[in-house]
C-alpha positions in Angstrom: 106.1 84.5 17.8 109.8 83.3 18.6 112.5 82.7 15.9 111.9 79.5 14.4 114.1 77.1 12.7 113.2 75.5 9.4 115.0 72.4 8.1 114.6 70.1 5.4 113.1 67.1 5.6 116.0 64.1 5.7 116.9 63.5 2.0 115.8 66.6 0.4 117.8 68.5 -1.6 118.1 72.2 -2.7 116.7 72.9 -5.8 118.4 75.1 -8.1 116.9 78.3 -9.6 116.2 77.7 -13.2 118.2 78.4 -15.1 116.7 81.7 -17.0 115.2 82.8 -13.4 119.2 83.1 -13.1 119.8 85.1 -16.4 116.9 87.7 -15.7 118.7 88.3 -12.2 121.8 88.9 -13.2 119.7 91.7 -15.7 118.4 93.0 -13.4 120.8 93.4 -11.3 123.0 95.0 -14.0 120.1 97.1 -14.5 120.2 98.8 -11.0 123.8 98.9 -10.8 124.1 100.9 -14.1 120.7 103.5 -13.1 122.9 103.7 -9.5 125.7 105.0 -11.5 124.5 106.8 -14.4 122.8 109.0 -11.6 126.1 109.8 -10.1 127.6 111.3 -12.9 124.6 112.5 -15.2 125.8 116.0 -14.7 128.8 115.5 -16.3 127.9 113.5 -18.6 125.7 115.9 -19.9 128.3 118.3 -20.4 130.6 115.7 -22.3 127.9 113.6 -24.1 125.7 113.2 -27.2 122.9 111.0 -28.3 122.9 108.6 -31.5 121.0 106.3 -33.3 120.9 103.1 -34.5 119.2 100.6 -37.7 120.3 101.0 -41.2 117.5 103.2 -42.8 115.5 101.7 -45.5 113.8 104.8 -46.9 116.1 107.4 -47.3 114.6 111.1 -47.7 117.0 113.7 -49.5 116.8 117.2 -49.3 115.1 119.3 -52.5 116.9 122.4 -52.5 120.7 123.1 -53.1 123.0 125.4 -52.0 123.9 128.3 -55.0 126.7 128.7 -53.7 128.6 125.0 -53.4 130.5 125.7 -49.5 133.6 124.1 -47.7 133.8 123.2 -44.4 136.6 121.5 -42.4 136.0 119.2 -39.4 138.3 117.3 -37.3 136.3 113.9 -38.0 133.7 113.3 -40.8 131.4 110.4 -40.2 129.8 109.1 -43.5 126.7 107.4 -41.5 123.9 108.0 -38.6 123.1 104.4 -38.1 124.1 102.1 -35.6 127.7 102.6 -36.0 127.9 106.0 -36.9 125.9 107.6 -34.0 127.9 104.8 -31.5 131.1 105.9 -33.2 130.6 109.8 -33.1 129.1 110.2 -29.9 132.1 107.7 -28.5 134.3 109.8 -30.1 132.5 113.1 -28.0 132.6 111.1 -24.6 136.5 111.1 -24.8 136.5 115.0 -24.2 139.5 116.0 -27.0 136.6 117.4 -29.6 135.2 120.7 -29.5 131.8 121.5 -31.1 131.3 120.9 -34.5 134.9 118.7 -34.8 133.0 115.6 -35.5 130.4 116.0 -38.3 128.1 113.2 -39.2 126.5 112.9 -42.6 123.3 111.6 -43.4 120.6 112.2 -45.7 117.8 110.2 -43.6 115.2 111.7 -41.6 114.4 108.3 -39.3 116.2 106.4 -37.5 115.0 103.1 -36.7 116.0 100.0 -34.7 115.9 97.1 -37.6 116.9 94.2 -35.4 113.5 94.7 -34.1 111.2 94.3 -37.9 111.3 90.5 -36.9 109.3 91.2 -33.9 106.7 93.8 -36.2 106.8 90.6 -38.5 105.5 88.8 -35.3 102.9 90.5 -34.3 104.6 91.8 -31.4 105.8 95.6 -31.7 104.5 98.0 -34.2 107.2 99.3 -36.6 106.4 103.2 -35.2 107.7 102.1 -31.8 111.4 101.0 -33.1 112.4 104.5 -34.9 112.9 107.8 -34.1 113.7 111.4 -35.5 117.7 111.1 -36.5 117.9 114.8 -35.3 116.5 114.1 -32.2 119.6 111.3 -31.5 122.3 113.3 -32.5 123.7 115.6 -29.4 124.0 119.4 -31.2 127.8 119.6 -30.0 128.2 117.3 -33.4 127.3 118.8 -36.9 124.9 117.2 -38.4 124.5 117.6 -42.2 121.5 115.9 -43.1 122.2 115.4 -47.2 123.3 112.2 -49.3 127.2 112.1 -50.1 127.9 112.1 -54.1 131.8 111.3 -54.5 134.8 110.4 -51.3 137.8 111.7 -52.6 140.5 110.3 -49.8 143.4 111.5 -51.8 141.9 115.3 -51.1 140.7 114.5 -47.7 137.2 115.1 -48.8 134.2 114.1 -49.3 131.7 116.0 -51.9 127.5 116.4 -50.9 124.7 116.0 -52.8 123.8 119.6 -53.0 127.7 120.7 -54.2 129.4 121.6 -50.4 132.7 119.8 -50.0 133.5 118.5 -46.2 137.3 118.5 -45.6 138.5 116.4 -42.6 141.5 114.7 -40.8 140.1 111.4 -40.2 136.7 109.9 -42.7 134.8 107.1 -40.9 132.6 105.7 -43.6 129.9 104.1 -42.0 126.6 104.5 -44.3 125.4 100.4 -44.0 124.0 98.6 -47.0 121.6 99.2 -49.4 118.7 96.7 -50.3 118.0 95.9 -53.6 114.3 94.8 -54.5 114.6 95.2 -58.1 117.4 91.9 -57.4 114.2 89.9 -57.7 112.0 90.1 -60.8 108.3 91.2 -59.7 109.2 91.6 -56.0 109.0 95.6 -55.8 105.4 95.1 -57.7 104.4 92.3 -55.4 105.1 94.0 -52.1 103.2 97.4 -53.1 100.3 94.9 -54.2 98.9 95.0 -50.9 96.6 91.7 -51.9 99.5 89.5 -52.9 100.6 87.5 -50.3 104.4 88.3 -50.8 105.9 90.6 -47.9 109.4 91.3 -45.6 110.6 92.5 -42.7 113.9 94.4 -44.3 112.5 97.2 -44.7 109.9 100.4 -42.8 107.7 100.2 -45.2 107.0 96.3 -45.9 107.7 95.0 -42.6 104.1 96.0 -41.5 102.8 93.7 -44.1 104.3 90.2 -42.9 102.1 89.9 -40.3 98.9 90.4 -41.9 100.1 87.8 -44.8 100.9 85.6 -41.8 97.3 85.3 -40.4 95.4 85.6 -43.7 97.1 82.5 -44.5 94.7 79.4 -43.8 96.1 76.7 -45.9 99.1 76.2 -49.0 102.2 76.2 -49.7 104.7 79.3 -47.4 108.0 79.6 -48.9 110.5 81.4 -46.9 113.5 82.9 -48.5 117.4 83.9 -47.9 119.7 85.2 -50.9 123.1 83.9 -51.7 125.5 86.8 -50.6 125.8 89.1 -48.2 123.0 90.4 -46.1 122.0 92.3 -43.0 121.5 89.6 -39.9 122.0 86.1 -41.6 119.6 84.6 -38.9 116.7 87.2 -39.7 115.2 85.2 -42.8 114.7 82.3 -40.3 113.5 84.2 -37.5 110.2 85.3 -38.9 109.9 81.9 -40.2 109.7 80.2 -36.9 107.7 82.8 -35.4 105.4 82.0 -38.4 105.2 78.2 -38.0 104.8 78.9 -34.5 101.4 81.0 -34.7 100.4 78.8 -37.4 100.4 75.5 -34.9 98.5 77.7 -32.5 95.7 78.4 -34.3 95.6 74.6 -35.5 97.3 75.0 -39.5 100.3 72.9 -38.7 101.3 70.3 -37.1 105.2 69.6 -36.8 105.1 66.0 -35.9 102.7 65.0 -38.8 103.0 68.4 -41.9 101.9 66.1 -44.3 98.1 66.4 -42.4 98.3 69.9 -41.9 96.7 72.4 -44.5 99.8 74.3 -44.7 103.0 73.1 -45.6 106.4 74.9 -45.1 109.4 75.4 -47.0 113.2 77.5 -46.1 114.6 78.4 -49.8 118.5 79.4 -48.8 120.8 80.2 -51.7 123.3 78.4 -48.8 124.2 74.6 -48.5 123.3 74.8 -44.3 120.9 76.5 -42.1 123.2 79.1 -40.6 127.5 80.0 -41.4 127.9 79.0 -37.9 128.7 75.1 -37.5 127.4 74.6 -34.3 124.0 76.4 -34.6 123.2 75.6 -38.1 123.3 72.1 -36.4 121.0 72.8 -33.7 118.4 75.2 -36.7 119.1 72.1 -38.9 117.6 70.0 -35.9 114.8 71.9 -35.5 113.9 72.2 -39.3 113.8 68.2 -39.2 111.5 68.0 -36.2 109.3 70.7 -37.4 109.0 69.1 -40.5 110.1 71.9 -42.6 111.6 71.3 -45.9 114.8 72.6 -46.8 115.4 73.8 -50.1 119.1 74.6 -50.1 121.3 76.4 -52.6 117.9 77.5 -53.6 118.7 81.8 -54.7 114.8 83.4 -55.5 115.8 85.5 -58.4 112.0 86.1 -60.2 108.4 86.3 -59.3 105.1 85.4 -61.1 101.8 86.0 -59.6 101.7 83.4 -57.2 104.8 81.3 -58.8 108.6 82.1 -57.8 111.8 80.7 -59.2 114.9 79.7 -57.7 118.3 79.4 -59.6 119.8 76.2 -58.2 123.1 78.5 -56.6 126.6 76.7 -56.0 124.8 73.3 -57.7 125.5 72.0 -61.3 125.0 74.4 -63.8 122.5 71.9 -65.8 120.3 71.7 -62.9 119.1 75.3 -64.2 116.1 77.1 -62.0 113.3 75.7 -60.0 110.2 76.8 -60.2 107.7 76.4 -57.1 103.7 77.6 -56.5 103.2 79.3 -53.2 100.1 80.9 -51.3 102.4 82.9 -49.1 106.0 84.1 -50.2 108.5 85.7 -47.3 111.3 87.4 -49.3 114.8 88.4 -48.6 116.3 90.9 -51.2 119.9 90.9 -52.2 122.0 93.5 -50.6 124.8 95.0 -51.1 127.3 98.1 -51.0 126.5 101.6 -51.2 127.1 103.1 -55.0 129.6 106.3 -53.9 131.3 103.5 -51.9 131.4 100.9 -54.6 133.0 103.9 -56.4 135.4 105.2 -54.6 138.9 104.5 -54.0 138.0 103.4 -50.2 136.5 99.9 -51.5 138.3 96.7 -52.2 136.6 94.7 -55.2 133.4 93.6 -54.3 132.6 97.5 -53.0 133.1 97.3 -49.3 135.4 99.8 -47.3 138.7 97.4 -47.2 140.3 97.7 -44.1 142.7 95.7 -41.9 140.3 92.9 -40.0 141.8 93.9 -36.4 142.3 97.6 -36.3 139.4 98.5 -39.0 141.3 100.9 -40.5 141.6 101.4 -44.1 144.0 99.3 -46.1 144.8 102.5 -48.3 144.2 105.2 -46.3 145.8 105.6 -42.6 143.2 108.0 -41.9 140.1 106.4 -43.3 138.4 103.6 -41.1 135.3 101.5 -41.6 133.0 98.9 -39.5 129.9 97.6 -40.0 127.6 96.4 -42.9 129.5 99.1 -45.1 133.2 97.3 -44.3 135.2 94.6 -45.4 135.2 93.0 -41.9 134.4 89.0 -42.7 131.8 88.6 -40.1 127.8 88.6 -39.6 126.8 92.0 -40.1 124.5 92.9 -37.3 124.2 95.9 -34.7 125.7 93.4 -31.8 128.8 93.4 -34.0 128.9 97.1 -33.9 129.3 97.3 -29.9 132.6 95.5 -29.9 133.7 97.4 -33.5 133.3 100.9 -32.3 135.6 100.8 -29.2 137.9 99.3 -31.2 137.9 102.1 -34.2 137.4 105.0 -31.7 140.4 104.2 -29.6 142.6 103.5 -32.7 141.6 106.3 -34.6 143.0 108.3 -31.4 145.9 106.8 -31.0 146.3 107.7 -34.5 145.4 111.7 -34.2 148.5 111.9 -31.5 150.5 110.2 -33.8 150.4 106.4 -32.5 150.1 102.7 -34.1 147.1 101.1 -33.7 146.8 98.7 -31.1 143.3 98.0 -30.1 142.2 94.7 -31.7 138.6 93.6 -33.0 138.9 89.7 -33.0 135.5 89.7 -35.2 132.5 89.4 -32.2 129.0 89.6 -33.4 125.5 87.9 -32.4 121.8 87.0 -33.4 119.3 86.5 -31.1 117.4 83.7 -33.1 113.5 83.6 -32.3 112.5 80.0 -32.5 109.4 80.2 -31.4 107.1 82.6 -29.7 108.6 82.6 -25.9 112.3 81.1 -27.4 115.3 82.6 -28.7 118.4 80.6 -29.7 121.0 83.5 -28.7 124.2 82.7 -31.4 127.2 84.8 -30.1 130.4 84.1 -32.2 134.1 85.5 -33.8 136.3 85.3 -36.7 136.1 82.1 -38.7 132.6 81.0 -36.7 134.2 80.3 -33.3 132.1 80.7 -30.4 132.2 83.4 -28.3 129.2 83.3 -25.5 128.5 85.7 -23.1 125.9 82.6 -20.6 128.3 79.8 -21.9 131.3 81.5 -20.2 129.5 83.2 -17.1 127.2 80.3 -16.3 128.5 77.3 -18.4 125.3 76.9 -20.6 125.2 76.0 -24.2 123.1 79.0 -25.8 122.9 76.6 -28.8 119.7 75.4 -26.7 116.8 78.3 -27.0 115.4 79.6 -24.0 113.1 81.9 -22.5 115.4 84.4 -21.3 117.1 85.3 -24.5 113.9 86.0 -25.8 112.9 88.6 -23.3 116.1 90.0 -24.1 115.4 90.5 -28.0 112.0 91.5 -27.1 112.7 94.0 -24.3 115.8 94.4 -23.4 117.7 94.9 -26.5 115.6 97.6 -27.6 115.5 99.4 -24.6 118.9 99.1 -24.0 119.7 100.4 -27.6 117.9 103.9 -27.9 118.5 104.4 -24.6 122.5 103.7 -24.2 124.0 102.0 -28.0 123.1 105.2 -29.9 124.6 107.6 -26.8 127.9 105.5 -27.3 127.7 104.3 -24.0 126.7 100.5 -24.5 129.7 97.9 -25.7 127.5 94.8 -25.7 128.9 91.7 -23.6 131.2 94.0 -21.5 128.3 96.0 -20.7 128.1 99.6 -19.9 130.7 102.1 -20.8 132.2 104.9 -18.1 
């Protein structure tokens, strides 16, 4: 057969790729570009390199046997810390090649690791919670020393920082980095209704309840669901809403609700915020706060769950007028949130500002008091979302000051307060929020392809299913992963 020509007929046009066809490719060709290079220098990477971890652990395990003998050690670096941002940090610190082995000690009494960001999809149905953790150990490369024991006291006017079992740790520069704590016991009757593995109360922030949600999801055939976010800080501000959607969404599949008439449908669903809006970001809290009105999900806002009561919980009516006094509300299925907030030998310490976060300078995340102590993630003082994409922009912003800083240089590297939350809306949809300082947008699609990631799409959501997982364990945790500007060298 000869070469043959193909036109189009007179008056077509081309039709453009969708537009998620176009995000996938340029995935996937990222994808092959980094395995291309990876390849090229694996050898001496491997010399050079570590491996880390990720997800602020829940259940912490602590070691049953102290040392007689209470020991001191000195290390170049001490990193208070083996989640998210301490494995990035350390092993980002390792990659420069200026450490020898056993410079950089991390600290951490935990004995998993485990990808959190990912509980919304075990909530879902749609990962177990044994594929998103692994041994901390295993992640952490053995030219770092790993001391896996709880830290008692930080003494920064000593350089050092005291363990659990009596050893003191002596440093040049502290990175505290040990996330958040969760506090169940914020909530009367919520530790008691989550172990009652017949109450239909459950969440996904934490190992050991987030297996639960699902099962509450499906047993659930008609009544009142009630989903909750505290006032205050928490881990992933979008989370609470994620499982909610996902919810709604596999209960109009199997025929429970219907969003364009809820008042038919035998379950009927409420979001109880201790906010005033759907989300601290302007411009998607307008587009969730769109989609709570179509879906005909009522909002309860300024609504803070602080008790509950077999199959009653009460809200105190937060930020409203202090006569309005607490709410009361019946529910057959109960999503909870718990408060959070700072670790107790941080809140203690001479590291923390007032409300018990590490205070540090919003740019350079060092330490306000101490030029050699720095901070980032949940554990710091940084004013924005606390999530693990915030980490990939904080840590090569700490790691080069802190450097500059050992050879005896000003901080210049600047954090200008990027984070994101890849919002499930629905099964198949994820609204992908990428913002800054002060709730400014900051997107990755909007500026490479002009779209408004405001709208949820298909493509995100393979992202937060696949990609972002995959690309954690296997690159974040090594130190090799900065987020947006992709893959580090």
């Amino acid at each position: 057969m000869g070469n043959k020509t193909h036109r189009r007929p007179p008056g077509a046009t081309c039709r453009k790729p969708p537009t998620d066809l176009v995000i996938l490719s340029l995935l996937t060709m990222l994808l092959a570009q980094t395995t291309s290079m990876l390849a090229a220098r694996t050898a001496a990477a491997c010399s050079a390199t570590g491996i880390a971890a990720l997800a602020v652990p829940i259940a912490r395990k602590f070691a049953t046997v102290s040392a007689a003998n209470p020991a001191s050690r000195s290390h170049k670096v001490v990193v208070v810390g083996g989640g998210s941002a301490g494995l990035s940090i350390s092993h980002q610190l390792l990659l420069h090649g200026k450490f020898r082995p056993d410079d950089i000690a991390i600290v951490d009494p935990t004995e998993w690791h485990h990808y959190q960001p990912g509980w919304t999809l075990v909530g879902g149905g749609l990962k177990t919670r044994e594929q998103l953790r692994q041994p901390l150990k295993s992640l952490i490369d053995p030219k770092l020393k790993f001391y896996n024991e709880q830290v008692a006291t930080l003494s920064p006017d000593e350089d050092s920082i005291t363990l659990a079992n009596g050893d003191k740790l002596s440093y040049e520069h502290l990175v505290v980095v040990p996330g958040i704590k969760i506090d169940y016991s914020s909530i009367k009757g919520l530790p008691e209704a989550l172990a009652d593995p017949d109450a239909p109360v459950s969440s996904i922030y934490g190992y050991d309840t987030c297996a639960k949600v699902f099962d509450t999801v499906k047993k659930l055939q008609n009544g009142n669901a009630i989903f909750t976010q505290p006032a205050g800080v928490i881990k992933c501000a979008g989370a609470p809403q994620k499982i909610m959607w996902l919810a709604l969404d596999h209960w109009k599949r199997a025929g429970l609700y219907n969003p364009r008439n809820p008042a038919s449908s035998p379950i009927n669903i409420s979001f109880a915020t201790g906010l005033p809006v759907m989300f601290g970001v302007p411009k998607y809290s307008a587009a969730l706060e769109k989609l709570r009105q179509e879906r005909g999900v009522e909002g309860l806002f300024q609504h803070d769950l602080v008790a509950i009561d077999g199959n009653k919980a009460t809200f105190a009516r937060a930020g409203g007028d202090p006569a309005a006094g607490q709410v009361t509300r019946e529910f057959d299925f109960l999503h909870v949130v718990p408060k959070m907030g700072p670790q107790d030998f941080v809140k203690n310490s001479k590291v923390a500002n007032e409300a018990g976060y590490v205070a540090v300078a919003d740019a350079t995340t060092r330490s306000t008091k101490y030029p050699n102590v720095w901070s980032a993630g949940d554990a710091s003082s940084l004013p924005t979302s606390k999530t693990a994409a915030a980490i990939t922009a904080q840590a090569p912003v700490l790691v080069g000051n802190l450097l500059r800083s050992m050879e005896g240089k000003k901080p210049e590297l600047e954090y200008d307060g990027y984070t994101s939350c890849p919002l499930t809306t629905e099964y198949g949809k994820v609204l992908l929020a990428e913002f800054k300082y002060a709730g400014v947008p900051k997107e990755t699609f909007g500026s490479l392809l002009g779209l408004d990631q405001a709208v949820p799409r298909r493509a995100f959501y393979y992202m937060k299913r696949d990609f972002f997982p995959w690309v954690y364990f296997k690159y974040m945790v090594k130190g090799t992963w900065a987020g947006p500007k992709g893959w580090t060298r």
